[in-house]
KETILUM-609971 format. One record per residue (C-alpha): residue number from 1; x, y, z. Coordinates in pm, 1 decimal, always signed. Example, Ala and Ser with C-alpha at 12.3 -4.5 7.8 and 13.67 -1.06 7.14 Angstrom:
! residues 2
+-----+----------+----------+----------+
| num |        u |        v |        w |
+-----+----------+----------+----------+
|   1 |  +1230.0 |   -450.0 |   +780.0 |
|   2 |  +1367.0 |   -106.0 |   +714.0 |
+-----+----------+----------+----------+
This chain:
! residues 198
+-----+----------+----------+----------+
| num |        u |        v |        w |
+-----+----------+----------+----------+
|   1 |   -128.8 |    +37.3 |  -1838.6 |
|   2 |   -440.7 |   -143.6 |  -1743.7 |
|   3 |   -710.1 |   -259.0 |  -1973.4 |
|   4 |  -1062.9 |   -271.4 |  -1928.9 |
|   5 |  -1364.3 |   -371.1 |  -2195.2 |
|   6 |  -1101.6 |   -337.5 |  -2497.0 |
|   7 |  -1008.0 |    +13.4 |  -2366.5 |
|   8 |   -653.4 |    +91.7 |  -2241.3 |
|   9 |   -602.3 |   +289.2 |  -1970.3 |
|  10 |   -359.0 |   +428.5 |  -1727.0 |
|  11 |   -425.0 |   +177.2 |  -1371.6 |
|  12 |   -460.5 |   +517.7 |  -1150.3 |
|  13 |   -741.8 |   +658.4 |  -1376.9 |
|  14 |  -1103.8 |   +530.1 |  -1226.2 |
|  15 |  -1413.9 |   +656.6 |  -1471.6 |
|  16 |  -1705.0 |   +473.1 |  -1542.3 |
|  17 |  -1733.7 |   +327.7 |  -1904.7 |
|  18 |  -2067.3 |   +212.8 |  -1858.3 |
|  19 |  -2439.7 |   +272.1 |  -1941.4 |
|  20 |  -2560.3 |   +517.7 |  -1679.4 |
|  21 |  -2954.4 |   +617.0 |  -1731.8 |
|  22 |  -2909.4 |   +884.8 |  -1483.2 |
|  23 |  -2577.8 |   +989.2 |  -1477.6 |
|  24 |  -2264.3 |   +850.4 |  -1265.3 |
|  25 |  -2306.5 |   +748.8 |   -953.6 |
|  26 |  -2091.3 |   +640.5 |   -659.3 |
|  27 |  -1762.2 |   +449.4 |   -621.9 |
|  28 |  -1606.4 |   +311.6 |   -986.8 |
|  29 |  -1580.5 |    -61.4 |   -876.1 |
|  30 |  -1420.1 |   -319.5 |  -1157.2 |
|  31 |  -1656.7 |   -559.2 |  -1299.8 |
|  32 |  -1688.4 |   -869.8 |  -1541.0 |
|  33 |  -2088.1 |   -837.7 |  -1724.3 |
|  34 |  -2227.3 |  -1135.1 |  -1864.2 |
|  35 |  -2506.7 |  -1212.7 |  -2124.2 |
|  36 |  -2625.4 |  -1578.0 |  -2134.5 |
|  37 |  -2340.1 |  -1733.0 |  -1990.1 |
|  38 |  -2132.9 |  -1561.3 |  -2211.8 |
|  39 |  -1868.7 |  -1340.5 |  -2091.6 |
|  40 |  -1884.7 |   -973.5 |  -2257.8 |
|  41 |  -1525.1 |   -868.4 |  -2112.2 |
|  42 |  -1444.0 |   -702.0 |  -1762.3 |
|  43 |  -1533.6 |   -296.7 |  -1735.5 |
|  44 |  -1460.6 |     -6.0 |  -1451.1 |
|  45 |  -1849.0 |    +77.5 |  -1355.2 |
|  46 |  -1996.9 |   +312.7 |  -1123.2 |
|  47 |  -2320.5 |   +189.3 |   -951.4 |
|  48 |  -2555.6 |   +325.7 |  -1171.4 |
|  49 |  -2396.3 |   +149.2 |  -1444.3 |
|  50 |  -2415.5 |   -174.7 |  -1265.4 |
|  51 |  -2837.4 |   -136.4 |  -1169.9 |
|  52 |  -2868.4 |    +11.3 |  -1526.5 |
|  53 |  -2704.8 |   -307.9 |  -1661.9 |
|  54 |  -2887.2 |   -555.9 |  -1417.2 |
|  55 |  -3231.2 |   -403.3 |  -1491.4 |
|  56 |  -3123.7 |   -474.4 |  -1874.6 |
|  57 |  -3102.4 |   -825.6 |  -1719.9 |
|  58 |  -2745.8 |   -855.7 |  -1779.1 |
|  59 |  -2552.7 |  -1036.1 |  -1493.8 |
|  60 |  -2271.1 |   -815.1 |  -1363.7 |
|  61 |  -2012.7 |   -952.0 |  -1078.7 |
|  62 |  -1802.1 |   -800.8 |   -841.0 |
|  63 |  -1443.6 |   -841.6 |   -937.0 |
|  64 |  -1194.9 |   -817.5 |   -646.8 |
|  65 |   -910.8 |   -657.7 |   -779.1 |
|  66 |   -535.4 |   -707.6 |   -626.6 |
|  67 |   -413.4 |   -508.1 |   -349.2 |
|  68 |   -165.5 |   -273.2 |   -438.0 |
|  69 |   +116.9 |   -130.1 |   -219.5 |
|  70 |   +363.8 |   +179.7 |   -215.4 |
|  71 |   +701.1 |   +257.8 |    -92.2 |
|  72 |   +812.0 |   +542.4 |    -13.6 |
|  73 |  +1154.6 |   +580.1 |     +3.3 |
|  74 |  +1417.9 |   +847.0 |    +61.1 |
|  75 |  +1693.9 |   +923.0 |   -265.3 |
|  76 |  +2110.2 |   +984.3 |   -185.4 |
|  77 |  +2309.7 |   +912.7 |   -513.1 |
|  78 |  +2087.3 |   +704.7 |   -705.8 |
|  79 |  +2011.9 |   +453.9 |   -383.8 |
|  80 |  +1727.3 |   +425.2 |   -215.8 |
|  81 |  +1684.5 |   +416.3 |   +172.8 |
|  82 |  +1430.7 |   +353.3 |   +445.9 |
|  83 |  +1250.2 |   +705.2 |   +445.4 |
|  84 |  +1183.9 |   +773.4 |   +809.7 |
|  85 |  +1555.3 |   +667.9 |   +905.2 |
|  86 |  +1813.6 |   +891.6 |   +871.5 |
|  87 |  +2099.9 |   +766.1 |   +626.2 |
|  88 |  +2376.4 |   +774.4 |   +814.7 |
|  89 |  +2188.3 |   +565.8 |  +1075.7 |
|  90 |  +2332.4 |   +204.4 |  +1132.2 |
|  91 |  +1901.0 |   +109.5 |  +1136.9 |
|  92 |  +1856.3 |   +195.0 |   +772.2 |
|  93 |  +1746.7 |    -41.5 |   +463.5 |
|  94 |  +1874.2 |    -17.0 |   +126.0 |
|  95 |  +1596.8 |   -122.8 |    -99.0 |
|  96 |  +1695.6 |   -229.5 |   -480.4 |
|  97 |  +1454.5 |   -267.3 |   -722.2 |
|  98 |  +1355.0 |   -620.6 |   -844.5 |
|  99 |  +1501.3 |   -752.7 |   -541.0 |
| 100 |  +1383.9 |   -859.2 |   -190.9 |
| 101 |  +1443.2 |   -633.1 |    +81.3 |
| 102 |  +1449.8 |   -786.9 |   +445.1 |
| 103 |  +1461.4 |   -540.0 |   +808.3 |
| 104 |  +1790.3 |   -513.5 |   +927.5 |
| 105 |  +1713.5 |   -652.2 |  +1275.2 |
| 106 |  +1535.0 |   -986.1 |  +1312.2 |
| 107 |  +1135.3 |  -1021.1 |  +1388.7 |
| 108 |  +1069.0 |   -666.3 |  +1284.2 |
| 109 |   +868.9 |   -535.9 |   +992.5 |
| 110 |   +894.6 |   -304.6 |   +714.0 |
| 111 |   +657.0 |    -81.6 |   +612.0 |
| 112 |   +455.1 |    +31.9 |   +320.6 |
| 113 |   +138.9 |   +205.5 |   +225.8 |
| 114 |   -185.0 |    +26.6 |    +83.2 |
| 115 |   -347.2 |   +393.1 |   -110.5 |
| 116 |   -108.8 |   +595.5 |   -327.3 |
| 117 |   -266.6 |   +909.1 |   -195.2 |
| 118 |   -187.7 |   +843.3 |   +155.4 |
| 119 |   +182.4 |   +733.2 |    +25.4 |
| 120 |   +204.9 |  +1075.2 |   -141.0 |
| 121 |   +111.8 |  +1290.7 |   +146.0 |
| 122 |   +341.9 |  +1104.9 |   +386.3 |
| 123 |   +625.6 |  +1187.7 |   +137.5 |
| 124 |   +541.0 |  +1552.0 |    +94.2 |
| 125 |   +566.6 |  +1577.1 |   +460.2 |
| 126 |   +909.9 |  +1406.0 |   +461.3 |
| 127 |  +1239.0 |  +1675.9 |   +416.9 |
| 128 |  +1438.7 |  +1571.4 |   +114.0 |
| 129 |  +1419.4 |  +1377.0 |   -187.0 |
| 130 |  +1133.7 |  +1119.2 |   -168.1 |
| 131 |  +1028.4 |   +880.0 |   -416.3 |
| 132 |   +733.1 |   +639.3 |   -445.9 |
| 133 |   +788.1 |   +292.9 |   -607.7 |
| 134 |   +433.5 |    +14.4 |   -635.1 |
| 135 |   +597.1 |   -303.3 |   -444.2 |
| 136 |   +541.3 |   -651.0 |   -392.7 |
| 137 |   +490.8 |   -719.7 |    -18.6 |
| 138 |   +544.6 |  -1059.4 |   +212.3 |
| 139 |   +329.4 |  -1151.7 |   +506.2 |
| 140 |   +115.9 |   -813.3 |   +494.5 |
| 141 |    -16.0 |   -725.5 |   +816.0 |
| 142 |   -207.9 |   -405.7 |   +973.9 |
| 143 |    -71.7 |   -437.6 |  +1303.9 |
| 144 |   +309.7 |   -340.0 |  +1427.4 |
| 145 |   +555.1 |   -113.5 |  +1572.1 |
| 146 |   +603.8 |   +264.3 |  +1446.4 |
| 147 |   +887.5 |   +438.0 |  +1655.6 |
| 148 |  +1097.4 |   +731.6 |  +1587.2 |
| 149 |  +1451.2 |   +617.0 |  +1483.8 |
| 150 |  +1513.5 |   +967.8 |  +1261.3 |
| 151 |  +1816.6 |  +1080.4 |  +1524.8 |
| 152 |  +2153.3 |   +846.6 |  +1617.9 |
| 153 |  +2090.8 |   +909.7 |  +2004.3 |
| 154 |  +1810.8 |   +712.1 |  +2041.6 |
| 155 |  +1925.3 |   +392.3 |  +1881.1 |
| 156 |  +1953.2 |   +263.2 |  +2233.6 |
| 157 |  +1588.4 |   +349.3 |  +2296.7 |
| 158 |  +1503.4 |   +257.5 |  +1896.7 |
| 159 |  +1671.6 |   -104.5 |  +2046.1 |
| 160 |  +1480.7 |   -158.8 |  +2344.5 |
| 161 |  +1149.4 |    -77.9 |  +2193.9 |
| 162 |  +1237.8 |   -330.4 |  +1970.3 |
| 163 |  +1314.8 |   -604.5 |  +2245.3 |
| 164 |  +1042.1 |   -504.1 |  +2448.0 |
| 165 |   +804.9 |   -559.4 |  +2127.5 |
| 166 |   +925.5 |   -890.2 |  +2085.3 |
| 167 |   +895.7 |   -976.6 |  +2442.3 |
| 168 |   +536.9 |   -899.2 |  +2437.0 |
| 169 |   +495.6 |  -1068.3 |  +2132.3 |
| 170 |   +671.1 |  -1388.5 |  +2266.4 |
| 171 |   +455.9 |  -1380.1 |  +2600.3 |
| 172 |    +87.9 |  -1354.7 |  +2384.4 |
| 173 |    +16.3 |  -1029.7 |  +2543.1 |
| 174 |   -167.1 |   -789.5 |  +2332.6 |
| 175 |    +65.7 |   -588.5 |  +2111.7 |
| 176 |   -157.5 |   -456.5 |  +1868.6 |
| 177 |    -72.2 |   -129.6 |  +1748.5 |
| 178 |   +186.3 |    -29.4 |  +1996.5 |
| 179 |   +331.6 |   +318.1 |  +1919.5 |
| 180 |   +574.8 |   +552.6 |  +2097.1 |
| 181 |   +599.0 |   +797.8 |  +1814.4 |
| 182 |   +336.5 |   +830.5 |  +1555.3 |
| 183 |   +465.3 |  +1021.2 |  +1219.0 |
| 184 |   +277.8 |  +1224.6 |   +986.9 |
| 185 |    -31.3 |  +1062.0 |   +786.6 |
| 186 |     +4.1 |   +733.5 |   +909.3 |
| 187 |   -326.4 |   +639.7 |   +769.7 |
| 188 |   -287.5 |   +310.4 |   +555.7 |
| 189 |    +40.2 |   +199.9 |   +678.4 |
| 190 |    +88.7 |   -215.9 |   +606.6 |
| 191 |   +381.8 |   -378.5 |   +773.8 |
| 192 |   +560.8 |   -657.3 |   +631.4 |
| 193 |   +802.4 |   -919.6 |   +646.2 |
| 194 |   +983.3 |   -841.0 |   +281.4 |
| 195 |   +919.7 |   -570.8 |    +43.6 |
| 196 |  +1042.4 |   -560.7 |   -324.7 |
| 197 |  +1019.8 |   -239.1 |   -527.0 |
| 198 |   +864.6 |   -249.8 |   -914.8 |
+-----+----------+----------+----------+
């Protein structure tokens, strides 16, 4: 739960409590309005309710809120595993909640999603039991390695892509979104160094 200008709300719910002279308008941004240096409280306002409120000669600012990010993760008896890895595969990650979660194999990343939506789709296009957890993330980046390690053969292949990322890396060549295998509604994918589930 969230609140905003007294008001409680559930965090994934976005309407505009504001003035609006001619009806909502445009993206819900969060906000902090002010009256002669005085703060009035922090509200969710659409842009209408922002111009409504300057022209009232209030002073309204821009509040950047925290980035939030999703896991999705795949269920066996109450654990929770790497979702695009199979299992049984020696490549997969256990996550725990309240606890920091690290890649199996050194200088590689984890990933994560950055929009819920996008984390939901991805999971509905997953086979089996999927669940979504918010997370804390360290060292979020945009850029990184997506390769298909979903089968046992290829662990070899999984492997070398691996080395052969790192090499590049090491040598300052450009690496930037190198993929061999791109999944389903990849769209918002973060990679990271550490990834604890909430």
């Amino acid at each position: 739960m969230v609140k905003y200008g007294g008001m409680t709300m559930e965090s994934n719910i976005r309407e505009c409590c504001g003035r609006c002279n001619y009806g909502h308008k445009g993206e819900i941004k969060l906000v902090e309005v002010l009256a002669n240096d005085k703060s009035w409280g922090k509200f969710l306002y659409c842009e209408n309710a922002i111009k409504t409120d300057r022209n009232n000669g209030l002073i309204v600012k821009m509040i950047k809120e925290p980035q939030k990010y999703y896991k999705v993760v795949s269920v066996l008896t109450d654990r929770y595993y790497s979702c695009y890895v199979n299992v049984f595969n020696e490549l997969k990650v256990e996550y725990k909640i309240g606890e920091w979660v690290k890649p199996n194999i050194e200088k590689t990343d984890l990933m994560v999603f950055n929009d819920l939506e996008q984390a939901v789709r991805f999971s509905r296009s997953m086979y089996g039991l999927k669940k979504i957890f918010e997370c804390k993330v360290k060292n979020p980046k945009n850029n990184g390695l997506i390769i298909n390690i979903n089968r046992g053969e290829y662990i070899t292949y999984v492997i070398e892509c691996i080395n052969r990322f790192i090499n590049l890396k090491k040598k300052k060549k450009a690496y930037l979104n190198q993929i061999s295998y791109r999944p389903p509604f990849i769209k918002n994918t973060v990679f990271c160094s550490a990834v604890k589930l909430i």
